[in-house]
N, C-alpha and C positions, 0 to 999 in steps of 0.2 A: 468896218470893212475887214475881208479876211483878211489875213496875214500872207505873204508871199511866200512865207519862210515855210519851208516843211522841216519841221521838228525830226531830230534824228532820233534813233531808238538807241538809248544808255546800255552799254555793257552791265551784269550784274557784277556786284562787287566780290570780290576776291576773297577766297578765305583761306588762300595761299596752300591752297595745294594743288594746282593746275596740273593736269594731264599734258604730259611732254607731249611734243610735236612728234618725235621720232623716238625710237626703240633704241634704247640703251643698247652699247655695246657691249658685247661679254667679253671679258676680261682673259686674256689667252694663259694657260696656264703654264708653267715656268716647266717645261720642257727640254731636255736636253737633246741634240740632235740627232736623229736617227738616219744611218744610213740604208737606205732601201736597196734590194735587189730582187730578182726574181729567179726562182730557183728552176733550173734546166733538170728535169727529169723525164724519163721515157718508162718506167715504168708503168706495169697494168694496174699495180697493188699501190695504185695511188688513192689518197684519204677519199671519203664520202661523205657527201651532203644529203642527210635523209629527210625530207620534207611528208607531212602525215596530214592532208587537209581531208578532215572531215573526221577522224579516226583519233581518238585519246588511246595511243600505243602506252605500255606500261613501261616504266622505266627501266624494269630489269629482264625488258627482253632480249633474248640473244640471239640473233642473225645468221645464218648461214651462207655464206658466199660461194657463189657459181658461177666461171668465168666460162664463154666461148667468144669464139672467133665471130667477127661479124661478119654476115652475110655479102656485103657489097666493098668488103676492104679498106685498106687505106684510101683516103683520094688527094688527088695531087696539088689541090689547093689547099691543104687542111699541112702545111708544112709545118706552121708554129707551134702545131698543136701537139699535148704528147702522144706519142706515136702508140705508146702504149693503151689509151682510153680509145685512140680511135680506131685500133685494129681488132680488140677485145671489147664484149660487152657486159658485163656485171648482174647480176639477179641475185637478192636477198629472200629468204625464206624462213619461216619456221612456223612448229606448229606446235612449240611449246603451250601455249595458251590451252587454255582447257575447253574454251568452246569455240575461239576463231583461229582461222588462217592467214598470216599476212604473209604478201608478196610485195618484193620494191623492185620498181621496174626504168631503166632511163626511158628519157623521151626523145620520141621517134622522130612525131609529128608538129609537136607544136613550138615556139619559138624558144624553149628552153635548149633545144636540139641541135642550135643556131648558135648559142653564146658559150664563153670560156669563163667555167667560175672558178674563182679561187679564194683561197685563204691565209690566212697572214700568220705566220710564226714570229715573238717578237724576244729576244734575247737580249735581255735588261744587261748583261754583263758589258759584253759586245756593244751595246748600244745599237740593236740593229732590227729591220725585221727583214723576215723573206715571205714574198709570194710563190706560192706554190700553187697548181691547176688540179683539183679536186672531178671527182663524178658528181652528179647531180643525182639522185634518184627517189622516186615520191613512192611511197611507202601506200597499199591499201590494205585493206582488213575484210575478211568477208565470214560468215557467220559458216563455221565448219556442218556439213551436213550430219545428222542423229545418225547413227547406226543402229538398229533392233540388235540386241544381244544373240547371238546364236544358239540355237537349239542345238542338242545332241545330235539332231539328225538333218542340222543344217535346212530347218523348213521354211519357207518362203512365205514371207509375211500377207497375212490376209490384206483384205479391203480394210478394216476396221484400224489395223496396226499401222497401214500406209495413210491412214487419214490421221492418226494419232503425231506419226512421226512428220507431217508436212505442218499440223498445226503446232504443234513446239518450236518448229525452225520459225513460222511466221511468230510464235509470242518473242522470242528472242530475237530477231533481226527487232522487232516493235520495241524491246526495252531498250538495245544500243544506241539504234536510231531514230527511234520515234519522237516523237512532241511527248507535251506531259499529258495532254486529254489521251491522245494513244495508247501511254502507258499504262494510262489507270482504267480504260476498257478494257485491257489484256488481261490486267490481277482482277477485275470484278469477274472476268472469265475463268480464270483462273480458280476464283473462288468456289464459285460456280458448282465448277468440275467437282471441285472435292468434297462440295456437300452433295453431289449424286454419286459419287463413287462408291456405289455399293456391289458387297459379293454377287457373282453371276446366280440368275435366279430369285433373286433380293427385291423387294418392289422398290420402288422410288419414295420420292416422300411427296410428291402428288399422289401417286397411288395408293401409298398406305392413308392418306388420308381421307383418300375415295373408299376404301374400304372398309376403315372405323367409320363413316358415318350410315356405313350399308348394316344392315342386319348381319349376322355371323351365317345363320344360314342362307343367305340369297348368296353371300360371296361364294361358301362352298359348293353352290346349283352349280353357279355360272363358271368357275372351274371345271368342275365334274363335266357340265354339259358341253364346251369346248373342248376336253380331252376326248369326248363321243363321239364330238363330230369331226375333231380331226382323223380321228381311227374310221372312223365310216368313210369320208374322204378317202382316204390313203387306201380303205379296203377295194372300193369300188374303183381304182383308177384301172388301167389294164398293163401292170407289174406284175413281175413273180411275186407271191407271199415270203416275205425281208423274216426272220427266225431273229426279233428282239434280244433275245437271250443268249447270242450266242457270245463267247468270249474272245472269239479271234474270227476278222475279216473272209475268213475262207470258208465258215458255216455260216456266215450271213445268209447268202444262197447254195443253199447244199445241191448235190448233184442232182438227190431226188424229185425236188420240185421243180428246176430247168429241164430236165429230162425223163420224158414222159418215160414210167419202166425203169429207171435207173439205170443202173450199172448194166443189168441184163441185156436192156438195148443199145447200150455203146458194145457191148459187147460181141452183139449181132450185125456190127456194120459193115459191108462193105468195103474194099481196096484200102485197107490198113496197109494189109503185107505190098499192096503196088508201091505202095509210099517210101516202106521200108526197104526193098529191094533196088529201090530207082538212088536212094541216098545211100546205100551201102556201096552201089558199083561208081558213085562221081553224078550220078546225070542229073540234069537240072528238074524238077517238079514243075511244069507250067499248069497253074490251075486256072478258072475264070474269076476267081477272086483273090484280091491284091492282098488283104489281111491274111489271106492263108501261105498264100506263095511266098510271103517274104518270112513267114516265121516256119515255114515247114521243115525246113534242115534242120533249124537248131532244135524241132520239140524233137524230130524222130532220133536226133543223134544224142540227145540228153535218154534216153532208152526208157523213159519212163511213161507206163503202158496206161496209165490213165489220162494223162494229156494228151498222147496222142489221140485216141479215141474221141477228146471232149474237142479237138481240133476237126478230125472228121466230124462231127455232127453242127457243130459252127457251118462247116463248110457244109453241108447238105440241106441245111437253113436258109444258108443263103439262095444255093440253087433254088430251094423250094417257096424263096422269098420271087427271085427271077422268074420263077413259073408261071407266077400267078396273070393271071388278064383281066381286062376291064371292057366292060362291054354287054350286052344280052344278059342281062341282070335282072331278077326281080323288083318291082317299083320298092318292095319292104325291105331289103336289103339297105337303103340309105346311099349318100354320097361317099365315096370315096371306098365304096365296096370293092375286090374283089373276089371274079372266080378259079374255082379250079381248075386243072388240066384234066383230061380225060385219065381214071386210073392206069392204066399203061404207060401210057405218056408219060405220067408222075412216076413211076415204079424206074423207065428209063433214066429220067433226070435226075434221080436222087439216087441211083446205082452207079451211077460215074464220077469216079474219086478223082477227074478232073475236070468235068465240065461236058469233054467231046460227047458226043454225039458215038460215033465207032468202042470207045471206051468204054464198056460195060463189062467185065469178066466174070462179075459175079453180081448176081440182084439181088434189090434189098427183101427181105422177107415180109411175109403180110401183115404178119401181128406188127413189124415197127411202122408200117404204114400206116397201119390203122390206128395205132398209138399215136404219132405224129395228126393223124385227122382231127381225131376228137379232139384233143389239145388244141389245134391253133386256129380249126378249123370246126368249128361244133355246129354251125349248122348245117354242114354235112357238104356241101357244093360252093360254097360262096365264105370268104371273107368279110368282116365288116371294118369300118373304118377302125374302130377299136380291137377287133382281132391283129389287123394289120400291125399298130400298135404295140399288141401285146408279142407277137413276135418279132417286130425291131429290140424293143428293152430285154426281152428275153436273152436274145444274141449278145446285147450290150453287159448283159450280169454275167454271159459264159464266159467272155473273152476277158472279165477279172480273172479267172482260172489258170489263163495261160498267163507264165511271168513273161518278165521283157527278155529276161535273159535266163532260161530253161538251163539249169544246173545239168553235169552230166553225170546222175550219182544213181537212177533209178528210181529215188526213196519219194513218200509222198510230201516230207518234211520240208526240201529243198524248196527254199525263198525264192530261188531266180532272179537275184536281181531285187526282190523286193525288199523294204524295210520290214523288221521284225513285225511291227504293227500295223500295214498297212495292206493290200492289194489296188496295184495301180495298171493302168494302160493308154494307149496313144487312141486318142476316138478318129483320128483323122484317115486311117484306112477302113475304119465301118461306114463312116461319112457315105466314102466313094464306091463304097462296095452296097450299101446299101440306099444310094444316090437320094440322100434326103441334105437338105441342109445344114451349116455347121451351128447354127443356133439351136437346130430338132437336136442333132446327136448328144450335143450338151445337154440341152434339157433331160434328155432319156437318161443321164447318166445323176444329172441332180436329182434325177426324182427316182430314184436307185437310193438314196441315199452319199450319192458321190461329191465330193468337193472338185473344182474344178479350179487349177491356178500352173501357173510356168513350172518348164524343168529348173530343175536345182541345180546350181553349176558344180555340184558334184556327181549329175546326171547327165551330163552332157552325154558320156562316151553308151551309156545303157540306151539310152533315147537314139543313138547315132547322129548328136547333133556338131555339126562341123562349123558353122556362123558364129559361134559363141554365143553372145549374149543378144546379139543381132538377130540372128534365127530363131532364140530360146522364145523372145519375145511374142515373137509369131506363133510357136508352139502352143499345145493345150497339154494337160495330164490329167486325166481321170483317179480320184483317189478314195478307196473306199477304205472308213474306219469304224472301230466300235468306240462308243456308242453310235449309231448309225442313226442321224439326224434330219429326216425328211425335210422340202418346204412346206412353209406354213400357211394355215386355210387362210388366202385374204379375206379380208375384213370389207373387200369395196373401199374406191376412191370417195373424194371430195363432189359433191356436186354442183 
């Protein structure tokens, strides 16, 4: 029969070193008695509590302290507190570090904002300590922004330079901050970089590879025959002919090839002296074109008898640009043709050094009409979408001619306002005097050979810009330089 008994389960036996029930008490150490107090001060140049979560600050950073007034004052609950923390607010600064900035700031909003902290002074003689009410303040770090080093002439960094300086700040926020896979993407980048960093003009080392395994002559075809075809490009667009050779910005396009006859037919224009006589007695010049009217004071009173002229003929461009009509066209003329006006008509509108209509004192002569014809006009009656063309860029290369700020000395030497190596100007009055859009008049000035980037903020007052940096932005400046650098033949997208 079973047993009744249920058998009990034996403890294991003991091998005397049993796990205590409860946690030993620690042993107080022989202390002598301290008397506490807490110390009553109102001062603002009370200690600080700097907390850095996130951020390995260096130890031998040194702080600058900035006290104001706080914005909302004392308040009337806030009695026990010292009067000095809570009527002053505290901000720590420096920018010692060589690539970051750190700012220590109290808190505003979160529950640190709320509490009184303090810290203990403990004078072993005295036997005593004192609490005293400290600032709290947490301490950030932020990756100081690259500067480009400044040029002589203060020039404002390309696209190239601004993608260079935005990708450094991202490799360095990635070293302080990043994970370790992060960081070793950045140096494989890094590395990268400086095995293609070669001289401008330099192939790559894909490319010279491509190259050593090409024959020596097919490399040299296909150079040669791309430099062909960019100069046939460039020849056939409808531009003035750009003078490669020349060594300063101002014979890029010489007067001769902008203007048909030269110097002879500036010479033969029209309501110079109305210009001259209306600015010598005060009276204002209202012409129909805005690029004229806003620089016509300053060229006529810099007295210098070539600008003025190269400004008349700008301006009888333009009329002669307004001239034109659309309509009753030959079907071989193409889209975006226009015609001429009846010769009269045209003789009228290009004889008035303002616009009116009543305003004619003197007419233009026939040889500069007919000089002006064949130029822009060669199939004799009609415009073609490319003639059109070729006289918007036309206008576009004269008005590098005029500076911004026409010197009043006579001589043809005078920079106006320009840098020794450059001729620049504003496209946003040809824009609207030649009502094309602001993407067309850029283009016509890239393909001039122009660089197009912001005023310089040591340009502000030549550009007449009053926003600062706010307006600057908005700005454009046309800038033409030697070597004078056209764009390049695309090659065609991806398909």
């Amino acid at each position: 029969m079973p047993s009744d008994k249920v058998e009990k389960k034996r403890k294991r036996a003991s091998n005397g070193h049993e796990r205590p029930s409860k946690k030993p008490a620690l042993e107080l150490q022989d202390l002598p008695p301290l008397a506490v107090s807490v110390l009553d001060d109102d001062s603002e140049l009370a200690p600080v509590i700097v907390t850095t979560p996130g951020v390995n600050a260096p130890q031998n950073l040194r702080l600058k302290p900035y006290l104001k007034d706080r914005a909302h004052g004392p308040s009337p609950g806030r009695s026990t507190r010292n009067k000095g923390i809570v009527s002053s607010e505290l901000l720590l600064q420096t920018s010692e570090h060589p690539k970051m900035d750190f700012v220590g700031r109290e808190a505003e909003d979160d529950a640190d904002s709320q509490l009184k902290h303090y810290i203990a002074v403990v004078d072993p003689e005295k036997k005593s300590w004192q609490f005293v009410e400290v600032r709290k303040l947490t301490l950030r770090g932020a990756v100081r922004r690259i500067k480009v080093a400044a040029e002589e002439e203060e020039e404002v960094e390309s696209e190239d330079e601004k993608m260079k300086t935005l990708r450094a700040q991202r490799t360095e926020l990635t070293n302080t901050f990043g994970t370790k896979q992060s960081r070793k993407a950045a140096q494989s980048m890094a590395e990268n970089a400086q095995l293609s960093n070669a001289p401008a003009g330099a192939a790559s080392a894909a490319e010279s590879a491509i190259l050593s395994s090409m024959p020596l002559d097919s490399a040299t075809d296909i150079a040669t025959k791309t430099a062909a075809v960019q100069a046939q490009v460039q020849a056939n667009k409808p531009l003035p002919q750009a003078n490669l050779a020349a060594s300063h910005p101002s014979d890029v396009y010489p007067i001769d090839v902008l203007v048909p006859g030269g110097l002879s037919t500036l010479q033969q224009l029209p309501g110079i002296n109305v210009w001259e006589e209306a600015v010598s007695s005060g009276q204002a010049v209202a012409t129909t074109s805005q690029y004229v009217s806003r620089r016509l004071e300053a060229v006529v009173n810099s007295t210098n008898a070539t600008q003025i002229q190269i400004l008349r003929f700008i301006f009888l461009l333009f009329e002669f640009s307004r001239a034109l009509r659309s309509g009753n066209l030959k079907s071989s003329s193409g889209p975006g043709s226009k015609r001429l006006p009846p010769r009269e008509e045209l003789r009228r509108i290009l004889s008035s050094p303002t616009g009116a209509e009543s305003d004619t004192t003197e007419t233009l002569p026939d040889p500069v009409i007919d000089a002006i014809r064949r130029k822009f006009a060669p199939q004799g009656s009609y415009l073609t979408k490319n003639d059109v063309t070729y006289l918007h860029t036309t206008i576009c290369a004269l008005s590098l001619l005029i500076p911004p700020q026409p010197a009043k000395d006579g001589g043809s030497s005078s920079q106006g306002g320009n840098a020794p190596n450059e001729l620049a100007t504003d496209p946003s009055d040809l824009r609207d005097d030649l009502r094309v859009e602001s993407t067309a008049i850029l283009q016509y000035f890239r393909e001039l050979g122009c660089r197009i980037d912001k005023p310089r903020e040591s340009e502000f007052a030549k550009w007449n810009i009053k926003g600062g940096k706010a307006e600057a932005n908005t700005r454009r400046v046309a800038r033409l330089r030697v070597p004078v650098e056209f764009p390049k033949v695309s090659r065609g997208g991806k398909r």
